[in-house]
N, C-alpha and C positions, 0 to 999 in steps of 0.2 A: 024461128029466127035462125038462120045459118051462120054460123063462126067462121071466119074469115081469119088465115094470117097474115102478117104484113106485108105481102105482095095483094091482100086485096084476095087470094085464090081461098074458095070455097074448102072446109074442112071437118071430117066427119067425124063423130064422137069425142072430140075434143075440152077437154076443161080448161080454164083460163091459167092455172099454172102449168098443164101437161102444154098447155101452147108455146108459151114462155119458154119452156123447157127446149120445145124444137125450135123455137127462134134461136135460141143459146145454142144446139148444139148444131145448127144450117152454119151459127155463125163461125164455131171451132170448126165444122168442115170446111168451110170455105178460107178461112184464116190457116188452115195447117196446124193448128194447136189445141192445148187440153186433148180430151178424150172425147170426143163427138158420140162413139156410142153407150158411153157410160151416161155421159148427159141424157141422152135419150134414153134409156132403160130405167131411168131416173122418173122421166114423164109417164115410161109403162107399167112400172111399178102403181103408179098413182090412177093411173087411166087403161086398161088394159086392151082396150078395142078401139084406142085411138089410132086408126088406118094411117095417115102420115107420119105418125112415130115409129111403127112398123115399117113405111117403105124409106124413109130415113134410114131408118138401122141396116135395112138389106142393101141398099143403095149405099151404104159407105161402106159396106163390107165388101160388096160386091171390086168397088174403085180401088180395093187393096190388091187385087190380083194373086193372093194366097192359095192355096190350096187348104191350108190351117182353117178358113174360114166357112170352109164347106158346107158345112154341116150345121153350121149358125144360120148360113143363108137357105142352107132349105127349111130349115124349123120357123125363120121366120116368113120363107116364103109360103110354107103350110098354113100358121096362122094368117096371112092375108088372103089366103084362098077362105079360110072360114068367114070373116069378116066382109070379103066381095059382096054379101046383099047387101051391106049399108054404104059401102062405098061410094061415091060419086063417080062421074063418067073421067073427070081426070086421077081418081085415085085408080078407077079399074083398069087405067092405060099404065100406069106406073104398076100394077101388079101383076099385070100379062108381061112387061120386060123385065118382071125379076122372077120370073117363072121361065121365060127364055133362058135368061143368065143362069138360072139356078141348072138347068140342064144343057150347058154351055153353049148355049147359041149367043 
């Protein structure tokens, strides 16, 4: 059976609270409020090879434009490189452009 989040898209290694958890924190990102990657580190903590949670976290980090953030976004773009064999064909496109960004392209 494939886990699905609420857009219906395909999700890999996912628990029913670590899911939750990214719906809450898609939703703080998309809203501007709370802490979107503390909600999600929240789901990592519980789930640790939940691919979407990982490109969640690099993915808001990345739309911060810091430099402060640097070093988060390669650690986590190192563990999505580990996790790439389970990933799906739309997580592995979301982890080739946080491996661009992460080397500033």
């Amino acid at each position: 059976m494939t886990t699905r989040d609420a857009r219906c898209e395909p999700v890999s290694a996912a628990t029913s609270s670590s899911l939750a958890a990214y719906e809450a924190a898609l939703l703080q990102f998309n809203s501007y409020m709370n802490d979107p990657v503390a909600t999600i580190d929240a789901a990592l903590a519980e789930q640790p090879d939940f691919v979407m949670g990982h490109v969640l976290k690099a993915e808001t980090m990345i739309s911060v434009w810091e430099r402060s953030v640097t070093g988060a976004v390669s650690e986590t773009r190192d563990r999505l490189t580990a996790l790439r064999g389970m990933a799906n064909a739309r997580e592995r496109g979301h982890i080739a452009a946080i491996g661009a960004a992460a080397k500033g392209r």
